[in-house]
C-alpha positions in Angstrom: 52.5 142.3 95.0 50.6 142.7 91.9 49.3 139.3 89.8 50.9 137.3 88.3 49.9 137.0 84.3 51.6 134.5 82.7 53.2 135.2 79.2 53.8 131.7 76.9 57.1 131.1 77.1 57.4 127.8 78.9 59.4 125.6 77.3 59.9 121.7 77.8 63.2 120.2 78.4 63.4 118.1 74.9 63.3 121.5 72.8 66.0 122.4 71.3 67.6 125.3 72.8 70.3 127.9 72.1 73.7 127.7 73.4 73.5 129.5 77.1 69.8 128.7 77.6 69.2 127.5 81.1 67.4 125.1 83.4 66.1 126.3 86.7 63.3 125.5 89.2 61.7 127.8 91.5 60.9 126.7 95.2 59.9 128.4 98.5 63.2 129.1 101.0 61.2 128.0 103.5 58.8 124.4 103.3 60.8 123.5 99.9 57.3 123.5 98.2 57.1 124.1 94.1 56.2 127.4 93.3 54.5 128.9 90.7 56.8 131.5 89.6 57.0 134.0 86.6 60.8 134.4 85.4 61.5 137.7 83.6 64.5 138.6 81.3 64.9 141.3 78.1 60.7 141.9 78.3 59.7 137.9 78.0 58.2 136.1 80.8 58.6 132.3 81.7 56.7 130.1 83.5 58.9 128.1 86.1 58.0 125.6 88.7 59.3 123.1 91.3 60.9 120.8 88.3 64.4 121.6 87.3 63.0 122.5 83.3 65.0 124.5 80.2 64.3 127.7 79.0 65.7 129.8 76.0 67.2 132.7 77.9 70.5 133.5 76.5 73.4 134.0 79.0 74.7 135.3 80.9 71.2 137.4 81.8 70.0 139.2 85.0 66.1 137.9 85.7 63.5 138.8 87.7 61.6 136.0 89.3 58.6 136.5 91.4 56.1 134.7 93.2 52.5 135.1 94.9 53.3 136.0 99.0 57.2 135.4 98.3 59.4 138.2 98.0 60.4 139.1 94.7 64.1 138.2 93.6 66.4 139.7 91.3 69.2 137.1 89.9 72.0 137.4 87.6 72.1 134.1 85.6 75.6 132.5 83.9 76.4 130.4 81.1 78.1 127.5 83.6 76.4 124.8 82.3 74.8 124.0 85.4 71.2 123.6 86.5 69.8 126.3 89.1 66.8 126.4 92.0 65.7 129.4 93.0 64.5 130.0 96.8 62.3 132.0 97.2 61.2 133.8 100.8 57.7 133.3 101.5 56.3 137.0 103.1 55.2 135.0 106.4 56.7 132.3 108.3 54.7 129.1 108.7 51.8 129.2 111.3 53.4 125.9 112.8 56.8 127.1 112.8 56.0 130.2 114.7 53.7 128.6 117.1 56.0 126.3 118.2 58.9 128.6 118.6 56.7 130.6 121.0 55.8 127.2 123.0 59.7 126.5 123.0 60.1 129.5 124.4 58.7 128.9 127.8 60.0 125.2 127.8 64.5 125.6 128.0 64.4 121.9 128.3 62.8 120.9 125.5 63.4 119.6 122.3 61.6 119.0 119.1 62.0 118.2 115.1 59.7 119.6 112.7 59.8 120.3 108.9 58.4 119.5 105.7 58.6 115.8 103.5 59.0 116.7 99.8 59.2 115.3 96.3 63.0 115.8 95.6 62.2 115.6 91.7 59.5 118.7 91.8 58.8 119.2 95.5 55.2 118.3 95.7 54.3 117.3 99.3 54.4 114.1 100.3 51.6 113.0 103.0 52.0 109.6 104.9 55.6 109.9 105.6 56.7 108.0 108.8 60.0 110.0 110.7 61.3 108.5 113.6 64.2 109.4 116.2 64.8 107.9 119.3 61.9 105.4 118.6 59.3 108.3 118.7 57.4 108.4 115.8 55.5 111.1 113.8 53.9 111.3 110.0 53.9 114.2 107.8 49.8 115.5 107.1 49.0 116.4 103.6 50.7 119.6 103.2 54.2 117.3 104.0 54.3 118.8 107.6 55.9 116.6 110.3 56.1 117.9 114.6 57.7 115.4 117.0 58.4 115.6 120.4 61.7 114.4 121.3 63.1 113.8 124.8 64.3 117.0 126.8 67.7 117.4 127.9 69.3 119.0 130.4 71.9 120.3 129.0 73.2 122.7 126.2 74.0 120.2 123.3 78.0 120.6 124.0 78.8 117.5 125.3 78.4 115.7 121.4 75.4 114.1 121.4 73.9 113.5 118.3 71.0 111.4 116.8 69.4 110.1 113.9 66.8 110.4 111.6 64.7 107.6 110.2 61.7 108.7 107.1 60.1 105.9 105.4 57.5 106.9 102.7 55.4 104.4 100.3 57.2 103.0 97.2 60.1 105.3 97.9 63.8 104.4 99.4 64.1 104.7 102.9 65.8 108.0 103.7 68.9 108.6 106.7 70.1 111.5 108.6 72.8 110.8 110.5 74.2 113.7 112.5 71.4 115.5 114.4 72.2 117.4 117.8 70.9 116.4 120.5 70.1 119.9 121.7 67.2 121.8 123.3 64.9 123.8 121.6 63.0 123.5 117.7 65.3 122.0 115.1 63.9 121.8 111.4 64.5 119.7 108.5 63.5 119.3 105.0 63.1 115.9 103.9 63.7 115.3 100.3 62.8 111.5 98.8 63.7 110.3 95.1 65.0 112.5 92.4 69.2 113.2 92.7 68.9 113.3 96.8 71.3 110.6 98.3 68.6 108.5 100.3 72.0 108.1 103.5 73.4 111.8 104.2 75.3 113.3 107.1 74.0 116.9 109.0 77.1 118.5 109.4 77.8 120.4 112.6 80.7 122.6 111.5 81.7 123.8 115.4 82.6 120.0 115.6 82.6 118.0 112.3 85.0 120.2 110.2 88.1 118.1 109.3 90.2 120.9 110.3 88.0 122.8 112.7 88.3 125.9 110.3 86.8 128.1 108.0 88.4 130.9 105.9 90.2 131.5 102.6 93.6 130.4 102.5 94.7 133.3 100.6 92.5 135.5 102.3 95.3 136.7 105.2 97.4 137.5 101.9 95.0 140.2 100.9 95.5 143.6 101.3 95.0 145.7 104.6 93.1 149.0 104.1 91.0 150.5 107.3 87.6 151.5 106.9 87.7 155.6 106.9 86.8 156.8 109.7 83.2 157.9 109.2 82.9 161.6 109.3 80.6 162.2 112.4 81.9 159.9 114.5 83.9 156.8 114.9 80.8 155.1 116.7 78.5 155.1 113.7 79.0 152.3 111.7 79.5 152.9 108.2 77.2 152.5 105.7 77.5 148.9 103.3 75.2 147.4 101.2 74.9 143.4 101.5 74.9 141.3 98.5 70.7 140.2 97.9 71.8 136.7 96.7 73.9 134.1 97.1 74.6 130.8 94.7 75.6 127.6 97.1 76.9 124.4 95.7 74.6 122.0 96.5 74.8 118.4 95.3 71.1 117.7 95.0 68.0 119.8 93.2 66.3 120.1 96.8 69.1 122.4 97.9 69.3 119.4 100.9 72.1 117.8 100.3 75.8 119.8 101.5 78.9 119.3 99.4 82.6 120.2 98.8 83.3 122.1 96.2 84.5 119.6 93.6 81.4 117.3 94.3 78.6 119.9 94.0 76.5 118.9 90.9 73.8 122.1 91.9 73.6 125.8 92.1 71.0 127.0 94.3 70.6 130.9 94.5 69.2 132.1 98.1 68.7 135.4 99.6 71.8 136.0 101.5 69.7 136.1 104.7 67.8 132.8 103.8 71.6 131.6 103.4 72.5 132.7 106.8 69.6 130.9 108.6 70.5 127.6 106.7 73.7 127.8 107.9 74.0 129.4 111.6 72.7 126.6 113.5 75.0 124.3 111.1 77.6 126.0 112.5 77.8 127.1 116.0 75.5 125.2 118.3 72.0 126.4 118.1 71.2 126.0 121.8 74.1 128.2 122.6 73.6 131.8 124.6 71.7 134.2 122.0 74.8 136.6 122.1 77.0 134.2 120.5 74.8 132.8 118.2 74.3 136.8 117.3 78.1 136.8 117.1 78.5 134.0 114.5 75.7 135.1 112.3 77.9 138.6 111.2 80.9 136.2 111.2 78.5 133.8 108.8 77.0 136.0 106.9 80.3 138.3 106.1 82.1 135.4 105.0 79.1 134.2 102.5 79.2 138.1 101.4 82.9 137.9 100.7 82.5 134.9 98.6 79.6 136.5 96.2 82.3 139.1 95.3 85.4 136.0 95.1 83.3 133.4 93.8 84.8 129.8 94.7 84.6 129.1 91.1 82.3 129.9 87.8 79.2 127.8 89.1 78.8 129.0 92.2 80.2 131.9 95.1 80.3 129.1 98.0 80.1 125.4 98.7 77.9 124.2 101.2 80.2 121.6 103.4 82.2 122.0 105.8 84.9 122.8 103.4 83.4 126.4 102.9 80.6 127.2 105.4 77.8 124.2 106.3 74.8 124.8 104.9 71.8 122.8 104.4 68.2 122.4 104.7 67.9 122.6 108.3 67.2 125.7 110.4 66.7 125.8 114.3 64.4 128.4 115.8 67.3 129.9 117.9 69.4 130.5 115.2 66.5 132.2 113.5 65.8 134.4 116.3 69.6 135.3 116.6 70.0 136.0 113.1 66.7 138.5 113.3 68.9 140.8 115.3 71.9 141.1 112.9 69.9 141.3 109.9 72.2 142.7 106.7 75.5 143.4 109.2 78.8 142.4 107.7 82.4 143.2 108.6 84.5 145.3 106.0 88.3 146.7 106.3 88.1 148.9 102.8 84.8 150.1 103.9 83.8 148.7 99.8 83.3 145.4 100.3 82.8 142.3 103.2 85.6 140.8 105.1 86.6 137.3 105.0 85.6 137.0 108.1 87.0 133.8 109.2 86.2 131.4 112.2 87.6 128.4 113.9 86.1 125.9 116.3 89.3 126.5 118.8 91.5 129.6 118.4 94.0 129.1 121.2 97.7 128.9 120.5 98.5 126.2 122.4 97.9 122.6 120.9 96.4 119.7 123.2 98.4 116.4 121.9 95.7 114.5 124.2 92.7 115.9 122.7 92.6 114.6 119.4 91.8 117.4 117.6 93.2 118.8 114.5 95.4 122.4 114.5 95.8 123.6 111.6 97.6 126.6 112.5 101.2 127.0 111.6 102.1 129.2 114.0 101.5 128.9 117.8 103.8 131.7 118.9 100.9 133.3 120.9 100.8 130.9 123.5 98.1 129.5 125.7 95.6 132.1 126.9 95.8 133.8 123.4 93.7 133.7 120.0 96.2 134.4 116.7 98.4 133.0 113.6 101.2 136.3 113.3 102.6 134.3 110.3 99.3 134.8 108.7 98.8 138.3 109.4 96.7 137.6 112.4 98.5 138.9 115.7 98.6 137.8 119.0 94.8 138.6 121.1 94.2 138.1 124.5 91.4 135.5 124.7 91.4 134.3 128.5 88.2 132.0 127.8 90.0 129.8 125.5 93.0 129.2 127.9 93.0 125.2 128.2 91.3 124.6 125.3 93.7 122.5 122.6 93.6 124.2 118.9 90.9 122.9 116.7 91.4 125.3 113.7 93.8 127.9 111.8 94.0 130.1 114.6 92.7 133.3 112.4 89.3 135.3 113.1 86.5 133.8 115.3 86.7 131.4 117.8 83.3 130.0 117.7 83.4 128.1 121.3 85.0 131.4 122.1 81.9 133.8 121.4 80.1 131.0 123.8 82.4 131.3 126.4 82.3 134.9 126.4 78.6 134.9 126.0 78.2 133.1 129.7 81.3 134.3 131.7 80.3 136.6 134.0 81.1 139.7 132.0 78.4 138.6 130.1 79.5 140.0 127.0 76.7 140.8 124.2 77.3 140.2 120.4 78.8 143.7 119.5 81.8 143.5 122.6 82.5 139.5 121.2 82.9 140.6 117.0 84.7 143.7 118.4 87.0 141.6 120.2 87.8 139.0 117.9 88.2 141.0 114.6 89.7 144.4 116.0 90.5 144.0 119.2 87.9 146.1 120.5 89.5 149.0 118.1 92.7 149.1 120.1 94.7 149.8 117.1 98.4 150.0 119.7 97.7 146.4 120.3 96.4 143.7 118.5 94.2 145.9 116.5 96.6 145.6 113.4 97.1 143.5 110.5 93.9 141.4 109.6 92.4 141.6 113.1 91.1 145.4 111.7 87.6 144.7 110.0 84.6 146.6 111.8 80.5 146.0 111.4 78.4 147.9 108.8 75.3 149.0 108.4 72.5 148.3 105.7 70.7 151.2 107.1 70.8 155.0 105.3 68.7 158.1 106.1 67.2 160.6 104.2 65.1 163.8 103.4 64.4 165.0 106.7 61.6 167.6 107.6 60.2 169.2 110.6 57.0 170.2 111.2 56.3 173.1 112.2 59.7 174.3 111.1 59.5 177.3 113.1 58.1 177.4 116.6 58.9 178.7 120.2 61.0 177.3 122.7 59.1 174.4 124.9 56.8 173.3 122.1 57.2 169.7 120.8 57.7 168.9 117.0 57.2 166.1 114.5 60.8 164.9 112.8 60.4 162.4 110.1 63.1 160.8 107.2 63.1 158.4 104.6 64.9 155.1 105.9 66.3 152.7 103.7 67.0 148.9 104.7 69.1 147.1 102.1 69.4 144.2 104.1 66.9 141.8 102.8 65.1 140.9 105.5 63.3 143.4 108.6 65.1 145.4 111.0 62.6 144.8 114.1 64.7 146.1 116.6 65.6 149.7 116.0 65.1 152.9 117.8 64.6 156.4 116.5 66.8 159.4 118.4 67.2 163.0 117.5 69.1 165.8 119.1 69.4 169.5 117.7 72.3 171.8 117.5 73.9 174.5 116.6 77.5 175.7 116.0 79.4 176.7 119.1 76.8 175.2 121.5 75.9 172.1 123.2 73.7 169.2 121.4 70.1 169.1 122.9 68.4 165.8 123.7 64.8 164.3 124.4 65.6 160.7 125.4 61.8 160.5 126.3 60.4 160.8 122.4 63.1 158.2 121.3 60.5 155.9 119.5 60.8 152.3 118.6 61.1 151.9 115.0 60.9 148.5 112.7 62.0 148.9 109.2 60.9 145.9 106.2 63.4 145.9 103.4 63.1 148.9 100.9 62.2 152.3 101.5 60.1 153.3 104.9 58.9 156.6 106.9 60.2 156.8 110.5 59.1 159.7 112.5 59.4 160.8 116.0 58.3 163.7 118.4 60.7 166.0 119.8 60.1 168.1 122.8 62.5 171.0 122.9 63.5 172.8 126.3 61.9 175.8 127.3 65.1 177.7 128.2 66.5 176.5 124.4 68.0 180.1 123.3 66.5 181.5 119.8 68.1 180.8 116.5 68.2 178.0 114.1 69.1 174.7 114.4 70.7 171.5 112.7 68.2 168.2 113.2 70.3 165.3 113.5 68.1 162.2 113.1 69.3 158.6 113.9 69.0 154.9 114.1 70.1 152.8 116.6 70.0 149.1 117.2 68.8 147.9 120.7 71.4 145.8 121.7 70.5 145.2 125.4 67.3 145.5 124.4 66.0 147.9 127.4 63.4 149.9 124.8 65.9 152.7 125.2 69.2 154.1 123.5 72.4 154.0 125.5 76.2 153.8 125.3 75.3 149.8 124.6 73.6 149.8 121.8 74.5 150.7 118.0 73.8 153.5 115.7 73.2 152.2 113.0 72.0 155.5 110.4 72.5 159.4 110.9 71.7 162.1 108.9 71.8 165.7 109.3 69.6 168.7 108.4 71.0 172.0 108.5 68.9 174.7 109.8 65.8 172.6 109.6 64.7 174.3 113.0 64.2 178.2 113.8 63.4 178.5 117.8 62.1 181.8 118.7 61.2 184.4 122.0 74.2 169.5 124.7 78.4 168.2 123.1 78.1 165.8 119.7 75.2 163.2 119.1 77.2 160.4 120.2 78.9 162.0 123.3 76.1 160.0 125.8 74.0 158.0 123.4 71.3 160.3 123.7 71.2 159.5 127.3 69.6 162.2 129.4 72.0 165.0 130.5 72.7 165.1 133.6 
């Protein structure tokens, strides 16, 4: 990143300012720490910081804010009268967070809380602050970091319990979290004293808190159906979407701590969508759940935040952060993260333009417990028990046999969130892909259930380009160097990819290496992948398309398979002259027999 120079431009909150100017504060996604950040807009730079201040940038503008080891974000600004904090993604994780993710690791019983205590007026670190929970006791160092060991348990967090956290800091208020699962693994929290941060406030659990057990857009189901076109290779290869980079969440304190409904949300905080989707997951589904549903719920997650940047909940900001909209907080768990790392910028679409509404509720089954206590919201039960679906609002009937017993604790449309855990441990064993699939399609059985809203399919932030062979010409049984462009809009690294190739030519079988599929791990922007590719000796003469691809590694066996997901293909035609085997997806690159 190059240095930062600043530019005077800084201006304090008591001058006078033109109509549309705007107060902002810049902060890292991450520890909530003040960051020293250079706001740019129509050639004039600004200095911004950790303190909500004003600055004469007429509205509505788009501004580029950057910081030193954060990634650089670009953010369209409105005239909505509201203050803003921008969250920036530092390049590397915190050396704590990731060492104690990898001790978690080999520990499934576990349990710990760690985080940052901050200034809630500018975000300075606060050293000295006592947390306790459960009557262990920890204090944050000088940077504002706080680890604490809790008690294991033995279980996976699904039987309610929950816990509290206590933070005392010198000639401050007291501050509360009430809420906490007790679950295993490494929970985190941002603690946020003074300033307009309620010192009492709730952590919100939306798989179990939500008033109505649902999440969605009323008028959502009313929306037009349109199927995605079929893409024109093949129907496996997911077609191509760009994510939105940002998303502004209601928040109702300057920290970006404190959740809200929308009516009560006095903040806007703009995040990187994926930042969103890691503040949110394990505020959602339970973040010591199997890793395939947690993978599940974070396309569900994030498609639903992308749907709301393009039908903004109202002119201040696309989303709330309650359990009204989607929870979303401060916290983050190191499951969630690790889920969320395999799903990186992949949302559902039915007009192949935009995201879905993808919508979730806790408990999808058509059949309503009268002993259970829980709230159904869904008008229409017509399914029956043993079955996930509101027909009424465009949602038909699905087979779901894990949620048979279970009383309704939702609308009944999209998602069942215990569901994708269920399905995650049965003994199918089902991985992410099968459990969106299921719920939102139908597993593409378009006679069936596949019909009405239950048609959205996943996307891809992944593209392809400007492929080249070297050498271009050579004999049969030589090997050869394929390389492309790859593009990765989706904000955040694609870590788990692999890079497959096959060759043809018209009126003859596709020919595969399976052994020179290459891992591959893509950053956000532009990237080289390359491969080798050893063709056959008995490969007859002539000239051949290269057909280069990317697929994701869903069951992870450092190979590509019927499992896993292609992701990016691109075609070269005639790249290849061979001198003196049916389409790329017909075995997933699998050896031929």
């Amino acid at each position: 990143m190059r240095s930062i120079r600043w530019q005077v431009g800084w201006l304090a909150v008591a001058v006078a300012m033109p109509a549309g100017a705007i107060e902002l504060a810049v902060r890292d996604a991450v520890t909530g720490a003040p960051l020293q950040a250079r706001v740019e807009s129509d050639g004039a730079s600004y200095l911004a910081d950790g303190r909500v201040r004003a600055y004469a940038i007429a509205l509505p503008a788009r501004v580029h804010v950057e910081a030193d080891a954060h990634r650089a974000l670009d953010v369209t600004l409105a005239d909505d009268g509201m203050a803003t904090t921008i969250l920036l993604d530092p390049l590397e994780e915190p050396a704590a967070y990731t060492r104690l993710a990898r001790r978690a690791e080999a520990m499934p019983h576990a349990r710990w809380l760690q985080g940052y205590a901050r200034d809630a007026a500018d975000g300075h670190a606060l050293a000295g602050v006592r947390i306790e929970v459960e009557g262990r006791h920890t204090a944050s160092d000088a940077d504002g970091y706080f680890e604490l060991e809790l008690d294991p348990v033995d279980d996976d967090g699904t039987a309610g319990g929950r816990t509290v956290v206590h933070a005392h800091a010198n000639g401050r208020d007291d501050i509360e979290r009430d809420g906490l699962a007790r679950i295993a693994g490494v929970q985190r929290l941002l603690l946020a004293f003074g300033g307009d941060t309620p010192a009492r406030g709730m952590v919100e659990l939306g798989a179990r808190d939500r008033r109505d057990g649902s999440v969605g857009a009323p008028d959502a189901a009313k929306a037009p159906v349109v199927r995605a076109p079929v893409p024109p290779i093949d129907a496996a290869l997911a077609p191509a979407l760009t994510p939105p980079a940002t998303i502004r969440v209601g928040y109702a304190d300057a920290a970006c701590t404190q959740s809200c409904c929308t009516g009560a949300c006095t903040h806007s905080c703009v995040l990187p969508l994926e930042t969103y989707v890691r503040r949110g997951l394990d505020s959602e589904w339970i973040a010591s759940w199997n890793t395939q549903s947690l993978r599940a719920g974070s396309v569900a997650y994030r498609s639903y935040g992308a749907w709301r940047v393009a039908h903004p909940i109202n002119a201040n900001f696309d989303i709330c952060s309650s359990a009204c909209c989607q929870v979303n907080d401060a916290g983050t768990a190191a499951n969630t993260d690790a889920a969320i790392a395999r799903t990186p910028g992949i949302v559902l679409t039915r007009n192949g333009s935009e995201a879905a509404s993808a919508e979730y509720s806790a408990e999808n089954n058509s059949w309503d417990d009268p002993g259970d206590g829980l709230a159904c919201s869904n008008n229409d039960l017509s399914c029956g028990n043993g079955f996930a679906g509101s027909p009424a609002n465009g949602w038909p009937c699905l087979a779901d046999a894990v949620g048979t017993g279970h009383g309704c604790f939702g609308h009944g449309r999209g998602m069942s969130q215990w569901g994708t855990q269920r399905w995650a441990i049965d003994a199918s064993a089902r991985r992410w892909p099968w459990i969106v699939d299921h719920y939102y399609n139908d597993n593409a059985n378009a006679n069936g259930a596949g019909t009405g809203q239950r048609t959205a399919v996943m996307t891809s932030p992944l593209s392809l380009s400007a492929v080249t062979v070297v050498p271009s010409t050579t004999p049969a049984g030589a090997t050869v160097q394929l390389s492309a462009t790859a593009h990765n809009a989706a904000g955040a690294a694609h870590a788990h990819l692999l890079v497959g190739a096959s060759l043809h030519r018209s009126g003859g079988a596709y020919i595969d290496d399976p052994a020179g599929d290459a891992p591959s791990s893509l950053p956000p922007g532009d990237t080289a992948v390359a491969r080798a590719f050893h063709i056959p000796a008995a490969t007859p003469a002539g000239a051949y398309d290269v057909l280069l691809s990317l697929y994701l590694d869903v069951d992870e066996n450092g190979a590509i398979g019927t499992g896993d997901m292609p992701l990016a293909l691109v075609t070269a035609t005639a790249a290849i002259t061979i001198g003196g085997n049916d389409r790329i997806f017909a075995d997933g690159f699998e050896a031929s027999p």
